[in-house]
ZAKE-386829 format. One line per field, with one value per atom (N, C-alpha, C): atom name; x, y, z; residue number from 0. Coordinates in nm, 4 decimals, m for minus. Example, Ala and Ser with C-alpha at 12.3 -4.5 7.8 and 13.67 -1.06 7.14 Angstrom:
2
atom (N;CA;C;N;CA;C);
xx (1.3190;1.2300;1.3200;1.2850;1.3670;1.2900);
yy (m0.5690;m0.4500;m0.3300;m0.2250;m0.1060;0.0030);
zz (0.7800;0.7800;0.7800;0.7080;0.7140;0.7870);
nr (0;0;0;1;1;1);
END
This chain:
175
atom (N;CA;C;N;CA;C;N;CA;C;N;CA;C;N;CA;C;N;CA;C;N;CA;C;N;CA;C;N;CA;C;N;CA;C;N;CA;C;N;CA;C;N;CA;C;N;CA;C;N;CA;C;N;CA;C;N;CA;C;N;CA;C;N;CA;C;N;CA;C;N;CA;C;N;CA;C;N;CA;C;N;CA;C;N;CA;C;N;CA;C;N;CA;C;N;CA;C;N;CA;C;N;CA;C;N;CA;C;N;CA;C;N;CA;C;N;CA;C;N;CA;C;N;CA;C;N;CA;C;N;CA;C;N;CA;C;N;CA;C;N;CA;C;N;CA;C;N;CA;C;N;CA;C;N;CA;C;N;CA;C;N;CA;C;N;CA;C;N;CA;C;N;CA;C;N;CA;C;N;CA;C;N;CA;C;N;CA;C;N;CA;C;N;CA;C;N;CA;C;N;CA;C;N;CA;C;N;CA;C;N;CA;C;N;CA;C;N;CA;C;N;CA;C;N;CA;C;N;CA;C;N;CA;C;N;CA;C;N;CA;C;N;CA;C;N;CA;C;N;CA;C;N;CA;C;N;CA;C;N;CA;C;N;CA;C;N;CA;C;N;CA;C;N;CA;C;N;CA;C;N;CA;C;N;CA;C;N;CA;C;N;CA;C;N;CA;C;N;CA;C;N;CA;C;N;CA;C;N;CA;C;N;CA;C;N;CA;C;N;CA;C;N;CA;C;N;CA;C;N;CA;C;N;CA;C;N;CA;C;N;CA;C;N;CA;C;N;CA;C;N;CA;C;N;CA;C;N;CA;C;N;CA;C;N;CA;C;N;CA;C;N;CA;C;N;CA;C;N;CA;C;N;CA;C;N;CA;C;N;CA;C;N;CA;C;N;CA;C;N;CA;C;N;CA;C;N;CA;C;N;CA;C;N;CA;C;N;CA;C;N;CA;C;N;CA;C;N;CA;C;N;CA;C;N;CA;C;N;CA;C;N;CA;C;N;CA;C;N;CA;C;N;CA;C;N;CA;C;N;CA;C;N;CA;C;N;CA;C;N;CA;C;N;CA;C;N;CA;C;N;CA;C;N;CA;C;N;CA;C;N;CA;C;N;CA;C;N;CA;C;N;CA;C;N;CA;C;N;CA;C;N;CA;C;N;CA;C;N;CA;C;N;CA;C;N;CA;C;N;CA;C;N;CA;C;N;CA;C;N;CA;C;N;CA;C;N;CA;C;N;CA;C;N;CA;C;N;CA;C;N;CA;C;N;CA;C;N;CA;C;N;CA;C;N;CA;C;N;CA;C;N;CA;C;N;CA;C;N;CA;C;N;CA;C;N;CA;C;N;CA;C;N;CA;C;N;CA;C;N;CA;C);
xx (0.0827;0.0000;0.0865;0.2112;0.2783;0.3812;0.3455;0.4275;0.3538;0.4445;0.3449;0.2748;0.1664;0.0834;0.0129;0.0008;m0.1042;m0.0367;m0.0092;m0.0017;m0.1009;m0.1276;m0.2078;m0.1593;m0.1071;m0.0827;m0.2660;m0.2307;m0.3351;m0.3050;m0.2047;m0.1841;m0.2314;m0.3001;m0.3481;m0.3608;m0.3015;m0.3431;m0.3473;m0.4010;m0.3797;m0.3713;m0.3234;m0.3200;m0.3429;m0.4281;m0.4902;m0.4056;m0.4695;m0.4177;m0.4092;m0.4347;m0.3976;m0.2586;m0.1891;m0.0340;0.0274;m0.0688;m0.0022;0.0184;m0.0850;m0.0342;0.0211;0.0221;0.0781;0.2155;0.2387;0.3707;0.4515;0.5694;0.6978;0.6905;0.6515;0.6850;0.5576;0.4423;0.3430;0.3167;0.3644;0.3870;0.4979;0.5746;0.6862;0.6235;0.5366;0.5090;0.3900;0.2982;0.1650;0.2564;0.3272;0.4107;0.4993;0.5461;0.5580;0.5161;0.3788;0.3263;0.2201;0.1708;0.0713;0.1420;0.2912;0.4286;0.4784;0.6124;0.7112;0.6400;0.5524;0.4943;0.4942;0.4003;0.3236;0.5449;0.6276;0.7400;0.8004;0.7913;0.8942;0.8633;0.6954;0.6626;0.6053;0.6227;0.6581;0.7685;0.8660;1.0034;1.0596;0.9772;1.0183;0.9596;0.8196;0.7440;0.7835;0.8169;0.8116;0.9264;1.0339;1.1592;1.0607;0.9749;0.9084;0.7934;0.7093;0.6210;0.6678;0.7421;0.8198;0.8018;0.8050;0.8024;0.6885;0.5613;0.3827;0.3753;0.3751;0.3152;0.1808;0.0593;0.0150;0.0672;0.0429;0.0186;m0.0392;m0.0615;m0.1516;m0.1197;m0.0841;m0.0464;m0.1701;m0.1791;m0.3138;m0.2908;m0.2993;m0.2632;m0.3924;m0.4498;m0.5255;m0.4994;m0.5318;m0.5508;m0.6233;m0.7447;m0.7960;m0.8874;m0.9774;m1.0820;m1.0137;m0.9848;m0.8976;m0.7804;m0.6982;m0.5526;m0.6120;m0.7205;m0.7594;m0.8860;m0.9038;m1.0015;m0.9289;m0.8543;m0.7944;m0.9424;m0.8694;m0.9533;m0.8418;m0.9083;m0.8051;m0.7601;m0.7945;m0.7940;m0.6713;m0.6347;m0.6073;m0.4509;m0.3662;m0.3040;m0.1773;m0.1611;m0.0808;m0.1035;m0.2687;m0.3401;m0.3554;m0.3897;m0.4421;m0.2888;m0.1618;m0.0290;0.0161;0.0088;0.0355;m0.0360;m0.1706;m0.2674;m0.2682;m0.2411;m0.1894;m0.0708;0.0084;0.1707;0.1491;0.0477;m0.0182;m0.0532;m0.1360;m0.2251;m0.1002;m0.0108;0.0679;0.2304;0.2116;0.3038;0.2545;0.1598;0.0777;0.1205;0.0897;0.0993;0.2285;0.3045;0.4533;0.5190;0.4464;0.4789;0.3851;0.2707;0.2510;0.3149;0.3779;0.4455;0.5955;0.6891;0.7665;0.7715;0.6528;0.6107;0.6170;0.4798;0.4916;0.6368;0.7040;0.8234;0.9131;0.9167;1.0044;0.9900;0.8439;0.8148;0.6950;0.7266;0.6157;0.4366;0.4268;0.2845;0.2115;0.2477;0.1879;0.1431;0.0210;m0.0404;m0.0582;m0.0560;m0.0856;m0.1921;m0.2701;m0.3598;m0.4402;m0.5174;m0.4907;m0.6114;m0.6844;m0.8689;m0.8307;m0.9350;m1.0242;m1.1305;m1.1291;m1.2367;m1.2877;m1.4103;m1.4237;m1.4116;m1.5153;m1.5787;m1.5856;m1.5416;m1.5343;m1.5430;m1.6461;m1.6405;m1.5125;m1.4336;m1.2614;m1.2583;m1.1080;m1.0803;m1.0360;m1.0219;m0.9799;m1.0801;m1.2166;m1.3033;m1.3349;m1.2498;m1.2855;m1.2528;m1.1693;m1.1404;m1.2288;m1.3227;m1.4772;m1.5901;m1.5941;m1.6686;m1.6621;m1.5343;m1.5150;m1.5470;m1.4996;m1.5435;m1.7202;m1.7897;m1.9322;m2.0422;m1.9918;m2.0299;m2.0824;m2.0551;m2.1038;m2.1844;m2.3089;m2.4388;m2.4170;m2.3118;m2.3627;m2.2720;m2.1675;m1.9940;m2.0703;m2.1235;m2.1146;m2.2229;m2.3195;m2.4611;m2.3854;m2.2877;m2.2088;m2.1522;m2.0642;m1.9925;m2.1166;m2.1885;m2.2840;m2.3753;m2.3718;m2.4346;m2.3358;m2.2245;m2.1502;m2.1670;m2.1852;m2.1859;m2.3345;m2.3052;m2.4148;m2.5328;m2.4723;m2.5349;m2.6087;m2.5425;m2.5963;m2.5775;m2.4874;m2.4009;m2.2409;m2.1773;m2.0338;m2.0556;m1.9502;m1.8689;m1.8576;m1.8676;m1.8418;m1.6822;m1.6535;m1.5097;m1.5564;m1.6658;m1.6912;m1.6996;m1.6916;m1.7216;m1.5607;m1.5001;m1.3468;m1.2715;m1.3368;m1.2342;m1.3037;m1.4560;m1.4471;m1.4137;m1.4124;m1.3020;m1.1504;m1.1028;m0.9558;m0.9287;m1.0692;m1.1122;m1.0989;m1.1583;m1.2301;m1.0696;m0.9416;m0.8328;m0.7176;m0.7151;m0.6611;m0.6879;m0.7971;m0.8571;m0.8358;m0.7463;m0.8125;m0.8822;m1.0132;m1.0872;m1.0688;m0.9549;m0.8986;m0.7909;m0.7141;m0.6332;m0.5769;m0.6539;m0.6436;m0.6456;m0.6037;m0.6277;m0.5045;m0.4243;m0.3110;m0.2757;m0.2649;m0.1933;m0.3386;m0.4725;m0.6017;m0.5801;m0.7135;m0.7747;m0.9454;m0.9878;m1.1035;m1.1762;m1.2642;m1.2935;m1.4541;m1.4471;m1.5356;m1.5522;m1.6317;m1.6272;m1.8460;m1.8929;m2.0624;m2.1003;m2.0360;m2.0514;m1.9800;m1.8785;m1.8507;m1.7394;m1.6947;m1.6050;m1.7231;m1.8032;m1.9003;m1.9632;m1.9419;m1.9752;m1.9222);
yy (m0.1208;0.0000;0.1263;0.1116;0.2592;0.2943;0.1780;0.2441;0.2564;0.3454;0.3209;0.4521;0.4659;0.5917;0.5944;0.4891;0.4602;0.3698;0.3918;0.2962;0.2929;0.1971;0.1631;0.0617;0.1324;0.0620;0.0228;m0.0905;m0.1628;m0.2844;m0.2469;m0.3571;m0.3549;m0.4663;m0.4487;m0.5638;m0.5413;m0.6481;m0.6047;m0.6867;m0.6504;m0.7465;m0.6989;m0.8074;m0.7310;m0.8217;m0.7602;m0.7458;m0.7285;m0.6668;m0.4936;m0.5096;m0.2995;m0.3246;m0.1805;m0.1491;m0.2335;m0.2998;m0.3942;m0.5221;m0.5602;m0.6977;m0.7744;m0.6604;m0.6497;m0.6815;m0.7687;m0.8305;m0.7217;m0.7377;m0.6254;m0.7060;m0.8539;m0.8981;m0.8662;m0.8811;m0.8311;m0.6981;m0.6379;m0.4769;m0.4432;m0.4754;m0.5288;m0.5499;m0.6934;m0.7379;m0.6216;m0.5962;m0.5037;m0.3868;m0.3195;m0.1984;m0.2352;m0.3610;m0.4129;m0.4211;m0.4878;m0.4866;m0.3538;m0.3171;m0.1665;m0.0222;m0.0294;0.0735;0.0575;m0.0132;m0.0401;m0.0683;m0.1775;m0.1666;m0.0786;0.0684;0.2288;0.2677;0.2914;0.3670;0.2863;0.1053;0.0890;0.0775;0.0151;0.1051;0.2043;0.3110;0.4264;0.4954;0.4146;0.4924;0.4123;0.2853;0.2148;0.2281;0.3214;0.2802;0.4362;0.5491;0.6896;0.7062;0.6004;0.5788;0.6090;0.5033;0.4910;0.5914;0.5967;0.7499;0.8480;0.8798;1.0047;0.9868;0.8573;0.8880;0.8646;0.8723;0.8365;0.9767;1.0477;1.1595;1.2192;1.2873;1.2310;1.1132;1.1194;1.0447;1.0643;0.8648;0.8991;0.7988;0.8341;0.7382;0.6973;0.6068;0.5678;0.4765;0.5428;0.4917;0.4383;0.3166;0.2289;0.2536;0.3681;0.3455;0.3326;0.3719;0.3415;0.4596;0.4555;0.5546;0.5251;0.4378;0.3694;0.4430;0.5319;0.5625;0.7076;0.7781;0.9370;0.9090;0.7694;0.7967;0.6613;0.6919;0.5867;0.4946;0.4417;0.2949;0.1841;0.1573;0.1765;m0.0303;m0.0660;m0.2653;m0.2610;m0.1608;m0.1731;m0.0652;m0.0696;0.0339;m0.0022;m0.0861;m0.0906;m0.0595;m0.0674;m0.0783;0.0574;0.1253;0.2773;0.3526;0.2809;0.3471;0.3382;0.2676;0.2056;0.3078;0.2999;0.3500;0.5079;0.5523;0.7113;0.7771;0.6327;0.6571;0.6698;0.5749;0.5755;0.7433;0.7424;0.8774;1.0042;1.0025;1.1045;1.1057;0.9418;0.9313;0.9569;0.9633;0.9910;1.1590;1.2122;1.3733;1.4343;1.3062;1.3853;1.3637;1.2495;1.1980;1.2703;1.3526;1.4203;1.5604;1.6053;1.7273;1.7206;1.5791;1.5786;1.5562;1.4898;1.5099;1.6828;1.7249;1.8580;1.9607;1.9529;2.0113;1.9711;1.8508;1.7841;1.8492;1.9074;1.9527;1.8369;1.7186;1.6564;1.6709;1.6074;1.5812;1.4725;1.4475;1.2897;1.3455;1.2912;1.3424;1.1842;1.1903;1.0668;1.1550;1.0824;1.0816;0.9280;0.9471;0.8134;0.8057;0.6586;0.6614;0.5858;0.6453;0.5873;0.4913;0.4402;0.3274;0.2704;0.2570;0.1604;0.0348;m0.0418;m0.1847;m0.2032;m0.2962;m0.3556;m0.4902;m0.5166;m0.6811;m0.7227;m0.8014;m0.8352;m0.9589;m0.9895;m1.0930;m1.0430;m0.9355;m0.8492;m0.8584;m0.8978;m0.9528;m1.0720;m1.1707;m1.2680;m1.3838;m1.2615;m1.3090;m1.2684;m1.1799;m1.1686;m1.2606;m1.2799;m1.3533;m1.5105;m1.5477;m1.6769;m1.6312;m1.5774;m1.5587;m1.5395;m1.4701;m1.4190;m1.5252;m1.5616;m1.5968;m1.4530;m1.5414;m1.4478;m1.3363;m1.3711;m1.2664;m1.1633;m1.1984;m1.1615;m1.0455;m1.0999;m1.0117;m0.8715;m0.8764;m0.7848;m0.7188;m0.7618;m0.7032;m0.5648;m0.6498;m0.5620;m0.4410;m0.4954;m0.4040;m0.2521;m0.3415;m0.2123;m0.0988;m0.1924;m0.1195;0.0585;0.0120;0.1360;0.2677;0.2003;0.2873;0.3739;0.5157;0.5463;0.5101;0.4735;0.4523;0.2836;0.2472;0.1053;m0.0126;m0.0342;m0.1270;m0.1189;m0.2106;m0.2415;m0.1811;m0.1463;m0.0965;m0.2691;m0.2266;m0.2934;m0.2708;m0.3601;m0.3918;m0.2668;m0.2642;m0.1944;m0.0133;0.0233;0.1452;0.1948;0.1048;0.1659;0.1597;0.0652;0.0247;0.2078;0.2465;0.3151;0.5001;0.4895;0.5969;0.5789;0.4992;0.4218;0.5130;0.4518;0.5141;0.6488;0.7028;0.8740;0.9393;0.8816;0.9543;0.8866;0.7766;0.7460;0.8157;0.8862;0.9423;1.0704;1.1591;1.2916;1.3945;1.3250;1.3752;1.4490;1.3863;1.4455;1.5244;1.5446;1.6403;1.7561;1.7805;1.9013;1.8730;1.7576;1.6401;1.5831;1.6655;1.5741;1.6246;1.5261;1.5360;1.5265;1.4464;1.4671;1.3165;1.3508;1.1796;1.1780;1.0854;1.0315;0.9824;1.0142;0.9684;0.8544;0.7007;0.6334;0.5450;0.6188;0.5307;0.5049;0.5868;0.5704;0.6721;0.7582;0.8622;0.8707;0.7522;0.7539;0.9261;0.9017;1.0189;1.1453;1.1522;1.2909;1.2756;1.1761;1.1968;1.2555);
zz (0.0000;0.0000;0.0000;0.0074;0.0042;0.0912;0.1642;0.2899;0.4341;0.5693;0.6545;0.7202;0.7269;0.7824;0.8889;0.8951;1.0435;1.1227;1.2264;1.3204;1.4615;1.5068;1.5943;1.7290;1.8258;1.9490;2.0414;2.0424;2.0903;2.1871;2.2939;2.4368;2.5339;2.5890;2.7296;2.8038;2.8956;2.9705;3.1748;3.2215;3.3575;3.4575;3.5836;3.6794;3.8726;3.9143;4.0361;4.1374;4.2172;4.3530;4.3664;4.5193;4.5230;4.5012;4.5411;4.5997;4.6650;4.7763;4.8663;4.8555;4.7647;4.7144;4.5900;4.4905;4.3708;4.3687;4.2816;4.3098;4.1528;4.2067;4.1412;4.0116;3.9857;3.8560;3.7610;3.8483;3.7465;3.7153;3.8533;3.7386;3.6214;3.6432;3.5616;3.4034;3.4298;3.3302;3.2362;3.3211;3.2869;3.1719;3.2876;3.2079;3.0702;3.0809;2.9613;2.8543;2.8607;2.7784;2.7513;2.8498;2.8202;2.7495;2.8142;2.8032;2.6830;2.7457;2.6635;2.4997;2.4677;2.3526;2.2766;2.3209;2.2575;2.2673;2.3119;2.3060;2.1945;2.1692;2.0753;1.9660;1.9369;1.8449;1.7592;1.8149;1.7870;1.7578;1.8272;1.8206;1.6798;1.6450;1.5160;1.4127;1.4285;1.3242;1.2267;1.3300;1.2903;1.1886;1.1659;1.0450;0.9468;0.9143;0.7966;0.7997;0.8804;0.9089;0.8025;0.8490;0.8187;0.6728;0.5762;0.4338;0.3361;0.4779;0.4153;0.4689;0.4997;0.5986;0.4352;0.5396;0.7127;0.7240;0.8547;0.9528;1.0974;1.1334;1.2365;1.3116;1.4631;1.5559;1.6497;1.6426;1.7671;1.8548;1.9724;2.1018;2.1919;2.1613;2.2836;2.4607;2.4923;2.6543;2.6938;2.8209;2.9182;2.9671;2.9739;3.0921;3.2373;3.2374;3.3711;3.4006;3.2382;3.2884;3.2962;3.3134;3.3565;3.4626;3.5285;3.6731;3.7599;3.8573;3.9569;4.0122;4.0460;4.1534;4.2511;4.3381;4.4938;4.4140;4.3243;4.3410;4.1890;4.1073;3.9694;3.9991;4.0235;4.0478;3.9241;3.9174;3.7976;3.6483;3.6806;3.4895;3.4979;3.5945;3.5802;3.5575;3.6580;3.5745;3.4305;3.3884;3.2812;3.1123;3.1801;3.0700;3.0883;3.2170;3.2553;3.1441;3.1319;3.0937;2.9503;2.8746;2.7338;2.7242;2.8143;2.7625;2.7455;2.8848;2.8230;2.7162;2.7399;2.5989;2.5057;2.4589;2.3240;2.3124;2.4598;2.3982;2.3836;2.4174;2.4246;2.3014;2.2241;2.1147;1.9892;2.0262;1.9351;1.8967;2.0128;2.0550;1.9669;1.9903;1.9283;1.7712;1.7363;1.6175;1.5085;1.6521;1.5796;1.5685;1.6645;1.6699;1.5669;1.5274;1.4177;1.2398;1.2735;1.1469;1.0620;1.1184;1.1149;1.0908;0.9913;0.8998;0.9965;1.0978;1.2073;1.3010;1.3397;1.4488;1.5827;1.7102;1.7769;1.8871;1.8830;1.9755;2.0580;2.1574;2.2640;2.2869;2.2565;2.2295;2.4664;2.4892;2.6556;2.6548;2.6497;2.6153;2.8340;2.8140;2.9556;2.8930;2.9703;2.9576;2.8036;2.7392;2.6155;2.6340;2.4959;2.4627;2.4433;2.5174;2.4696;2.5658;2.4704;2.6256;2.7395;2.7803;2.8969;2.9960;2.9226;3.0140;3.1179;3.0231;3.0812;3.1928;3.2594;3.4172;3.4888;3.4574;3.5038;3.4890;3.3456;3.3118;3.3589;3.3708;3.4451;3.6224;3.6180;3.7978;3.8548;3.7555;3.8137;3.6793;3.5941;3.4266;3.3617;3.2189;3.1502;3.1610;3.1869;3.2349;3.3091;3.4358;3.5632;3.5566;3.5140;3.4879;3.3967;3.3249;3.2069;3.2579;3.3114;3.4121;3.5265;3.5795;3.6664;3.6138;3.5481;3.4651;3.3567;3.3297;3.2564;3.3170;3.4781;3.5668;3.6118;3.6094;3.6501;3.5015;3.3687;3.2689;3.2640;3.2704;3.2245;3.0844;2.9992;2.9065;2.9451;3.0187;3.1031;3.0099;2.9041;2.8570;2.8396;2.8066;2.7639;2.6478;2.5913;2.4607;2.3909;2.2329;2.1422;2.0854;2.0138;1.9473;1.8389;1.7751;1.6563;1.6970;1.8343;1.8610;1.8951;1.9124;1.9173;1.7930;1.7415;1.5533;1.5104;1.5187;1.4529;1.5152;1.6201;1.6752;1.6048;1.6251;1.5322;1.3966;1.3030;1.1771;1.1508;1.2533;1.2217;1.2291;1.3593;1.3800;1.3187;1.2221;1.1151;1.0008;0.9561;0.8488;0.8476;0.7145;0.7124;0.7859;0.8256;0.8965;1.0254;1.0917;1.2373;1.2063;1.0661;1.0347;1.1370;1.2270;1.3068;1.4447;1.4468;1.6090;1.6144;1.7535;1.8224;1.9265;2.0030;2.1396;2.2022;2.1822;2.2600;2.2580;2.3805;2.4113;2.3670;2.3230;2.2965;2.3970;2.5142;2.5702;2.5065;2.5237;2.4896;2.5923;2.7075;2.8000;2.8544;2.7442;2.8205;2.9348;2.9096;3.0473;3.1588;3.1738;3.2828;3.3927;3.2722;3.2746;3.3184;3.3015;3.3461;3.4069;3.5071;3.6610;3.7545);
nr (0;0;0;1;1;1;2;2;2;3;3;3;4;4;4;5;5;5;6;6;6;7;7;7;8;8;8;9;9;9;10;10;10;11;11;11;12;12;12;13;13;13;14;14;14;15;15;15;16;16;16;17;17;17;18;18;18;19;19;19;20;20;20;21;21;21;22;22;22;23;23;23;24;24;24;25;25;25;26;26;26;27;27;27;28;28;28;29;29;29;30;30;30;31;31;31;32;32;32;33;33;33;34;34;34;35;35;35;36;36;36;37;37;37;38;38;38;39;39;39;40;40;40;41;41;41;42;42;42;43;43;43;44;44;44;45;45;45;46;46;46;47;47;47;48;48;48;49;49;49;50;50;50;51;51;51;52;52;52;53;53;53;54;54;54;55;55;55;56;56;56;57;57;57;58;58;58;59;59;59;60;60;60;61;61;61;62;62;62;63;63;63;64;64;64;65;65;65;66;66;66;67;67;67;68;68;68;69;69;69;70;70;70;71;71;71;72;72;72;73;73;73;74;74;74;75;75;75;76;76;76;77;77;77;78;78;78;79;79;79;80;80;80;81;81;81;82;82;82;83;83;83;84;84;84;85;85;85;86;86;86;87;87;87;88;88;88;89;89;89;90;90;90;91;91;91;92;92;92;93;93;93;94;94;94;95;95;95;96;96;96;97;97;97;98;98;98;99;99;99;100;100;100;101;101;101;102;102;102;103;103;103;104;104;104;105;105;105;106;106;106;107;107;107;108;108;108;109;109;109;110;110;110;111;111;111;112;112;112;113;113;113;114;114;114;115;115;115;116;116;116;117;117;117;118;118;118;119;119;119;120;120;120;121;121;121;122;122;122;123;123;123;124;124;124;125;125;125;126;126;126;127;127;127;128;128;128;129;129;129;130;130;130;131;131;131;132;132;132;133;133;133;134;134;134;135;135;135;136;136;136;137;137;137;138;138;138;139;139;139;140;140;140;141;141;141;142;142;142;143;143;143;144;144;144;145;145;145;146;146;146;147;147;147;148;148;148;149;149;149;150;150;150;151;151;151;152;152;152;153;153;153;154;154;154;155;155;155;156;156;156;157;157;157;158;158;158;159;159;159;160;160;160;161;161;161;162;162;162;163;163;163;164;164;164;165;165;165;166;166;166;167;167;167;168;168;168;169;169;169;170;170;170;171;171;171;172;172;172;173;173;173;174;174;174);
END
């Protein structure tokens, strides 16, 4: 197709406990994969960037990494670190002279497998019952409502969009 113009960081994973019982390897690991991922590539993909421009970086974080909760303390660091790597990475973009814009979609509750250490614990029904109860809109997010946030800031269309976050979380955020 040309080359590369879009890239899309999309890692997540998590692992429980507060502060106190969170073990050093699974934060370790979380930041690994939620972190390190969005920095390397980015820091690999922007070689070739540089010779599609536009461009458009899209960074998968969290409603989780802009509202804490006392049981998640590693996922809410992690997706914090997304949100403002994204703006530091659109900043150096723009400073570079750069045609690339990155910006960082918030998503809550999504149909994923990220779910389904819930869903095994309460089942299916009960997990996602829970979970929709906290959203104002009073369901989970679809796979198809973040692909097409994805879309709109891959496209033209956001031309004038960087260094923001997308919040797609059902209201939660405006409480």
């Amino acid at each position: 197709m040309g080359g590369l113009s879009v890239l899309i960081n999309n890692a997540g994973i998590s692992r429980g406990g507060d502060i106190e019982q969170l073990s050093y390897e699974d934060w370790k690991l979380v930041m690994g994969v939620n972190v390190d991922s969005v920095f390397l590539g980015t820091k690999h993909a922007l070689k070739y960037m540089r010779r599609c421009q536009p461009g458009s970086i899209i960074n998968i974080s969290s409603i989780a990494g802009l509202i804490a909760a006392h049981n998640s303390p590693v996922y809410n660091a992690s997706k914090a670190a997304v949100w403002l790597l994204s703006k530091g990475i659109a900043l150096h973009c723009a400073k570079q002279g750069l045609d690339i814009r990155s910006n960082s979609i918030h998503p809550t509750f999504v149909d994923t497998p990220i779910l389904d250490p819930l869903r095994q614990r309460f089942g299916k029904e009960e997990a996602e019952s829970k979970l929709a109860r906290q959203v104002p809109l009073g369901r989970i997010g679809a796979p198809s409502d973040i692909a097409n946030a994805a879309l709109y800031l891959a496209s033209d269309e956001s031309r004038f969009m960087t260094g923001a976050e997308l919040k797609l979380d059902g209201g939660i955020s405006a409480m």
